[in-house]
C-alpha positions in Angstrom: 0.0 0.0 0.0 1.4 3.0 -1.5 -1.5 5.9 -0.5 -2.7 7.5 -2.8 -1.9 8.7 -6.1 -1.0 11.9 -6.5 1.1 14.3 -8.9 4.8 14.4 -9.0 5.4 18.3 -8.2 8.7 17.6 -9.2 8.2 15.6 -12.9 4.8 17.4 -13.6 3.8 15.1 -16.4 4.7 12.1 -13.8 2.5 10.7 -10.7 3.3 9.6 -7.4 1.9 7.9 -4.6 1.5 9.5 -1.1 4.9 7.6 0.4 7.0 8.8 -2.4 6.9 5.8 -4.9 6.2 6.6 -8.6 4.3 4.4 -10.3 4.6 3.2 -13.9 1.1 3.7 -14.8 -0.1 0.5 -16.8 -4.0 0.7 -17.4 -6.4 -1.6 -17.6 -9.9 -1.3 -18.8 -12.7 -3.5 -16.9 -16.0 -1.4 -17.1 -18.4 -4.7 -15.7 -15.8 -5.6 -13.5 -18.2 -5.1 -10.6 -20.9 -7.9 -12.5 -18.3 -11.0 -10.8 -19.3 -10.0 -7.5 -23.4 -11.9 -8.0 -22.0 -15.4 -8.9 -21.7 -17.7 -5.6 -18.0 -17.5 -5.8 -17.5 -13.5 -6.5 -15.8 -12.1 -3.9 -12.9 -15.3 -4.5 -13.1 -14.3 -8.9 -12.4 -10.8 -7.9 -9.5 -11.2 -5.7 -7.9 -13.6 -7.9 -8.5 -11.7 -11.0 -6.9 -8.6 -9.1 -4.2 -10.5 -8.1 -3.4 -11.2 -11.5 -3.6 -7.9 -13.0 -0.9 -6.8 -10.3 1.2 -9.9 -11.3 1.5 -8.8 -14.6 2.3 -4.9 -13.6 -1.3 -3.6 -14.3 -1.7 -1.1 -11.2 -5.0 1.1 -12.5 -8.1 0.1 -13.5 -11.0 1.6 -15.6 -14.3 0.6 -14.5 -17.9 2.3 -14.7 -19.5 2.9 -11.2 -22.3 1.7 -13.2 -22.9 0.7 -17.3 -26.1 -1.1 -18.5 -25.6 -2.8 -21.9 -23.6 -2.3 -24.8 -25.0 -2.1 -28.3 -23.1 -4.4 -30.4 -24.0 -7.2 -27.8 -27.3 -6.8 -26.4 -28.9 -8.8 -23.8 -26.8 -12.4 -23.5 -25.0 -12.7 -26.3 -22.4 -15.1 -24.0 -23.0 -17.2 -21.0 -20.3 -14.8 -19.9 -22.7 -11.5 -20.5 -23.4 -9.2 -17.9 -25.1 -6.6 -19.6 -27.9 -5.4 -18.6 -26.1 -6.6 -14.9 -27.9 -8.6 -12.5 -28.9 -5.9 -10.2 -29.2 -1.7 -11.0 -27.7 0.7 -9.1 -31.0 2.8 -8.3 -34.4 1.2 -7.2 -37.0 0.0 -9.8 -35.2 -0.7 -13.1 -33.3 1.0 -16.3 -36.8 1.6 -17.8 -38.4 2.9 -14.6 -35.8 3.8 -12.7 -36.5 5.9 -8.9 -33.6 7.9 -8.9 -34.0 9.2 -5.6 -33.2 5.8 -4.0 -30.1 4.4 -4.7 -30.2 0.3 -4.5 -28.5 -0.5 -1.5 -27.9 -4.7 -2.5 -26.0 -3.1 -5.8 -23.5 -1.4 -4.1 -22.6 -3.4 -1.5 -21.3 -6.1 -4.6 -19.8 -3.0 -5.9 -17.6 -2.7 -2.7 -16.8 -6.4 -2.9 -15.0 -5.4 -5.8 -13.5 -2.0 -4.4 -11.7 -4.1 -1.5 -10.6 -6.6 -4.0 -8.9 -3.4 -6.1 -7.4 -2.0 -2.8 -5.6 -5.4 -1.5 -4.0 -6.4 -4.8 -3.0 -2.3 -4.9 -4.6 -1.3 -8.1 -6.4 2.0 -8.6 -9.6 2.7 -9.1 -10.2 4.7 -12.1 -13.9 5.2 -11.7 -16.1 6.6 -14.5 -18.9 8.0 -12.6 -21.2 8.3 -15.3 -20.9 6.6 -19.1 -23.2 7.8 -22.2 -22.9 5.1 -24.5 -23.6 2.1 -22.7 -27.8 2.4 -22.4 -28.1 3.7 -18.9 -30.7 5.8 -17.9 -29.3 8.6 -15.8 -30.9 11.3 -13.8 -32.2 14.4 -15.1 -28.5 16.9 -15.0 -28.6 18.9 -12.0 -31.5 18.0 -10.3 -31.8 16.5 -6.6 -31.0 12.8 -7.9 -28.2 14.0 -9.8 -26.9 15.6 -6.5 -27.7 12.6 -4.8 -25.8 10.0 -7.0 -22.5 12.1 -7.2 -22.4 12.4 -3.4 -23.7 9.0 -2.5 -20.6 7.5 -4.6 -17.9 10.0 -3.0 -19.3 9.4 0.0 -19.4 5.6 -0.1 -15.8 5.3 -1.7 -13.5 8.3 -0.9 -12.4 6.7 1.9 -10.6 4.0 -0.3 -7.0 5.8 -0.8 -6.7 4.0 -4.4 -9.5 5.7 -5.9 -9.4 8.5 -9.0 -12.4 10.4 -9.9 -13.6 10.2 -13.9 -16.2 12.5 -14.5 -17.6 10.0 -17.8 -15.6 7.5 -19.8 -16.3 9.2 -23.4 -17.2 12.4 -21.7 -17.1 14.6 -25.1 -20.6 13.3 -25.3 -21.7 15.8 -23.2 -22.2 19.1 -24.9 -23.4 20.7 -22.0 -19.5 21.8 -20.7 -21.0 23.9 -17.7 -22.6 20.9 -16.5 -19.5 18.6 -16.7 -17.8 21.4 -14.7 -20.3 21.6 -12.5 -19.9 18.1 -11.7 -16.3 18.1 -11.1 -16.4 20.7 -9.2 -19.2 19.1 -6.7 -16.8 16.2 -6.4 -14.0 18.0 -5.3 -16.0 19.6 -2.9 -17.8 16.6 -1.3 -14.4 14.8 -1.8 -12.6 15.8 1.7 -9.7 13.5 1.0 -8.6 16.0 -2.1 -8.3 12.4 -4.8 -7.5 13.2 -8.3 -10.0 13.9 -10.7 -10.0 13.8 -14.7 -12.9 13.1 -17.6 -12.1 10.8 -20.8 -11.4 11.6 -23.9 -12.7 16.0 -23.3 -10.1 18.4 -25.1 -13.0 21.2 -24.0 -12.8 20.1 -20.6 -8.7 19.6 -20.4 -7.8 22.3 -22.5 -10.4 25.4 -22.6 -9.1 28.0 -20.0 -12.7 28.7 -19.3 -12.5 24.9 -17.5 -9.0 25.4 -16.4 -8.2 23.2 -13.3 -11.1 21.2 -13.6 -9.2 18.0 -13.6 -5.5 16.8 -12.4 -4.5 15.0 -15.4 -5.4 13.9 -19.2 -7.0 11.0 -19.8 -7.3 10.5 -23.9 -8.6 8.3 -26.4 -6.5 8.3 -29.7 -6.0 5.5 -32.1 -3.1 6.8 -34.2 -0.2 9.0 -34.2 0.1 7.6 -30.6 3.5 9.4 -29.6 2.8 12.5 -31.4 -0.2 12.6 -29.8 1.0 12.4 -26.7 4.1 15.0 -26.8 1.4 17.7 -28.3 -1.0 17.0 -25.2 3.0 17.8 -22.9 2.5 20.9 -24.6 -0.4 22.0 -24.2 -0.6 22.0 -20.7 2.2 20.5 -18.1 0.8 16.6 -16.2 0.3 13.2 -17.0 -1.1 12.0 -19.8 -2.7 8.4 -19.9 -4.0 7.2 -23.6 -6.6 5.3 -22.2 -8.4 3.5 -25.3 -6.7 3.1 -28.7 -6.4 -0.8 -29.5 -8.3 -3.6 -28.5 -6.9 -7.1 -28.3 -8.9 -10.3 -30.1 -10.0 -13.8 -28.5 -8.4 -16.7 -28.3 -10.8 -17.1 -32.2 -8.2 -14.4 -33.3 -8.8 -11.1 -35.5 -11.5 -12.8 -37.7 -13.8 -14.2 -34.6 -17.0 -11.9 -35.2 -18.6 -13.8 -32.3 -18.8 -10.6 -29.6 -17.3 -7.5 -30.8 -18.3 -7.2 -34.7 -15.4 -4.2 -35.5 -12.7 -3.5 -33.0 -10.2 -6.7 -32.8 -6.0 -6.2 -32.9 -3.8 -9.1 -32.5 -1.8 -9.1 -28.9 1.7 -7.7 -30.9 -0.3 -4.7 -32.7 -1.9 -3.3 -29.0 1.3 -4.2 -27.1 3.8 -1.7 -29.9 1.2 0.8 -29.9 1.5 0.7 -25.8 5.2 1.3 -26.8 4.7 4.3 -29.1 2.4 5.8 -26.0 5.3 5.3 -23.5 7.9 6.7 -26.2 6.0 9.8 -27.0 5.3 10.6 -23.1 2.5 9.4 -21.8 1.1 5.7 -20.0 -1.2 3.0 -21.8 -4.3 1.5 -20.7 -5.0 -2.3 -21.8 -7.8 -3.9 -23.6 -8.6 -7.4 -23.9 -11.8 -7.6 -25.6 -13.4 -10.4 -23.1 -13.0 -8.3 -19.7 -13.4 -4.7 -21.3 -17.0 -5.0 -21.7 -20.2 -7.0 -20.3 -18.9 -10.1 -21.5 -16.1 -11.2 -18.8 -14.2 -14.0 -18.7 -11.9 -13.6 -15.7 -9.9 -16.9 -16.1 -8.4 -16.2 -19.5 -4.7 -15.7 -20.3 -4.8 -13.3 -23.0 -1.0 -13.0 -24.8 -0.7 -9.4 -24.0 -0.4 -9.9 -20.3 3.1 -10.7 -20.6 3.9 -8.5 -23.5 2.9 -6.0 -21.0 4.4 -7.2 -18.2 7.5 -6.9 -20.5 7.2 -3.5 -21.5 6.9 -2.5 -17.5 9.5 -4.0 -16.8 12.0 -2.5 -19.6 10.6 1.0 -18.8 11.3 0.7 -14.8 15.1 -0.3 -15.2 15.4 3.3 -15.9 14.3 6.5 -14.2 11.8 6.9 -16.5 10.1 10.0 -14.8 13.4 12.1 -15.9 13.4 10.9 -19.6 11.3 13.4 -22.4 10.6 13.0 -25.8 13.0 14.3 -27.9 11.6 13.4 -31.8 14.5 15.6 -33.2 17.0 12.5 -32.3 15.6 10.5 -34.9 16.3 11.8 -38.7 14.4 9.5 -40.8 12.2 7.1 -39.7 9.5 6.4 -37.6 11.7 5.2 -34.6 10.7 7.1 -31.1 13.0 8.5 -28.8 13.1 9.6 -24.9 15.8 11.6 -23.4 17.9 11.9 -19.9 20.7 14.0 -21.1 23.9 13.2 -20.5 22.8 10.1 -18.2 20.4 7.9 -21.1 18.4 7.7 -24.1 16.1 5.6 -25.4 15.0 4.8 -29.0 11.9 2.8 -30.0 11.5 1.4 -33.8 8.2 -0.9 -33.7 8.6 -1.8 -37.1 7.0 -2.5 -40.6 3.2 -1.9 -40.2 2.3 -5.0 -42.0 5.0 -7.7 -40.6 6.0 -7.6 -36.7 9.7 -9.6 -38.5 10.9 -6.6 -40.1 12.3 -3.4 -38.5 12.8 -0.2 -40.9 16.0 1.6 -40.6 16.3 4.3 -38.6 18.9 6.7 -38.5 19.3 9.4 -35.2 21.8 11.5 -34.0 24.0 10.6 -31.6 22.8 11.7 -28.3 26.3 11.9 -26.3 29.9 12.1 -26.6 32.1 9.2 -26.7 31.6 5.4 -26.7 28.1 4.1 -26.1 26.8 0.8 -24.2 23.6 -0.4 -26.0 21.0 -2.6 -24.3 18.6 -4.0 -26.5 15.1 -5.6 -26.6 12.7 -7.3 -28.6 9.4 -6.0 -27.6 7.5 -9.4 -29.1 10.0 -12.3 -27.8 11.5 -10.6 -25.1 14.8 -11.3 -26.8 17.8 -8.9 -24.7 20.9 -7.8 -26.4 24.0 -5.3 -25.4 26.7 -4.2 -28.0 28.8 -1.3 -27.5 29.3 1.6 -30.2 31.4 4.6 -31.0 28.9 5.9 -33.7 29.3 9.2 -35.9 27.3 11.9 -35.4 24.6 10.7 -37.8 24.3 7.0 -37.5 22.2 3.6 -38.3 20.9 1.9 -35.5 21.2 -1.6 -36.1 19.3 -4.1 -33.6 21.2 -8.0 -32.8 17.4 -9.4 -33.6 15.1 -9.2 -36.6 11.9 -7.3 -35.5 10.8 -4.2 -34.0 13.5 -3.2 -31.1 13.6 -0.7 -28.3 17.3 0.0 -27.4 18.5 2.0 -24.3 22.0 3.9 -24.9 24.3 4.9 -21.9 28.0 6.3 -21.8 30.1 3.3 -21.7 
């Protein structure tokens, strides 16, 4: 147990915990996590489902403090479906909902899940409300509005691993004022001051009539991932988590249509675009596509676990908090770099789009004076390397492995 998480006043675009540890932040999104919690063995699926995330270096979760259904799988699509969930979090139902009691027997199985999140020591990312999955929310502003916002603060503040999202896809929400207005109420019903952001709302991160309505970015962007991320650096000086921008298949593979009919990547495709995240700045969240959703399937090993678990671990042998993105290193190319100068730099080259076996040249500047050590990995097969180099100024890098590479460079 860490505290809770906080920013880094000294690395702005970095977080830390309340004893002084900085996390890598490695997401992972689980909106129906709660849904485990009704079958006769719950409580023991969420504990060792959060045990496993935190095996494999996830430490912050996305979940909805309430989602009904999703469209492209309505109703039980899977024995595994929990959409629309077993219980609703208000009395009387989605369709006639009584918003002024909230359903007491829903949120105790919520908390189930809550003190499952806080042992294994993974963050609660909660997205308080969630405007595309069917749910029938309280009229904006009024009494049972109030009364939800506070009732949730109230109930899990207390937990020290919790972050405040105002709503996962929160551009949905034209009304700004209102998503202000709701932020704002949580920090003041919040007396233990946790950090609050909103997915995926430029208007909300960026307008300087909303300034300081959240602590940090949290995006959704499924391309230029680095550049991305070193525009939103910036634009305004935190953390920056690209929450949403690849979605790993089944065991059936890219063509099994069976739950989601559109968004599928293969395990090597999510886990380099987590790497062009990390090289252009910011943190990745994690999607596996059968415990994003209302179908979960806790007991599955999906590849990207460990190619995640990988990646973690490369990043944390260095001080990562004190490298920036330096894209002028790299001349030609579409190799990624991160910078410590004079101590380390770091270059990532995921490769030819089309085949995970082939790396394209890249050609940077050298980034210090005199010999270099070079440690090297392969992203995919975890393959580790070190050479040593007295490049030119201008120079090839040229990986021990075929593949995409991500090499770390030190004075020798």
């Amino acid at each position: 147990m860490h505290g809770a998480l906080g920013l880094d006043p000294e690395h702005p675009y970095h977080f830390r915990y309340e004893d002084g540890t900085r996390p890598f932040v490695l997401g992972y999104e689980a909106n129906w996590l709660w849904a485990l919690g009704y079958l006769p063995d719950g409580e023991a699926q969420l504990r060792r489902f959060a045990a496993r995330l935190a095996g494999y270096g996830y430490n912050h979760v996305f979940v909805n403090a309430y989602a009904h259904d999703t469209h492209w799988a309505p109703g039980k699509s899977h024995p595994e479906d929990y959409g629309p969930p077993p219980a609703y979090a208000w009395e009387g139902t989605n369709a006639a909902p009584d918003h002024l009691r909230l359903n007491v027997r829903y949120w105790r199985v919520f908390d189930l899940m809550m003190a499952a999140l806080f042992d294994a020591g993974l963050t609660a990312h909660l997205y308080l409300k969630v405007y595309n999955k069917d749910v029938t929310w309280p009229a904006k502003r009024s009494l049972a509005d109030d009364l939800f916002f506070g009732y949730v603060v109230a109930r899990y503040g207390g937990y020290s691993n919790v972050v405040w999202d105002f709503a996962k896809e929160s551009y949905n929400e034209r009304d700004k004022g209102y998503c202000e207005n709701r932020l704002s109420l949580i920090k003041a019903l919040d007396g233990y001051r946790r950090l609050v952001t909103a997915h995926d709302d430029w208007a909300l991160h960026f307008d300087r009539l909303a300034g300081g309505a959240t602590d940090f970015v949290t995006d959704q962007k499924h391309d230029n991932f680095a550049a991305r991320i070193v525009d939103l650096r910036r634009r305004r000086a935190c953390p920056v988590i690209n929450a949403e921008f690849a979605y790993e298949c089944g065991p059936g593979g890219v063509d099994d249509l069976s739950y989601h009919p559109r968004v599928r990547h293969t395990p090597e495709e999510h886990v380099l675009r987590s790497w062009e995240v990390v090289f252009g700045g910011g943190y990745p969240g994690y999607y596996y596509l059968y415990t994003a959703w209302d179908v979960i399937r806790p007991e599955d090993l999906p590849p990207g676990y460990a190619l995640h678990q990988r990646l973690a671990a490369f990043m944390t042998e260095s001080a990562w908090w004190r490298l920036e993105p330096r894209p002028e290193q790299v001349e030609r190319s579409s190799a990624r770099c991160l910078l410590r100068p004079g101590a380390e730099c770091l270059f990532f080259n995921a490769g030819h789009k089309a085949r995970f076996d082939e790396a394209t040249r890249a050609t940077v500047l050298r980034p210090f004076p005199g010999p270099l050590v070079c440690d090297w990995i392969q992203p995919l097969s975890g393959e580790r390397a070190r050479t040593e180099i007295d490049p030119p100024l201008r120079f090839a890098l040229t990986p021990p492995f075929e593949g995409p590479y991500a090499v770390r460079l030190r004075p020798a």
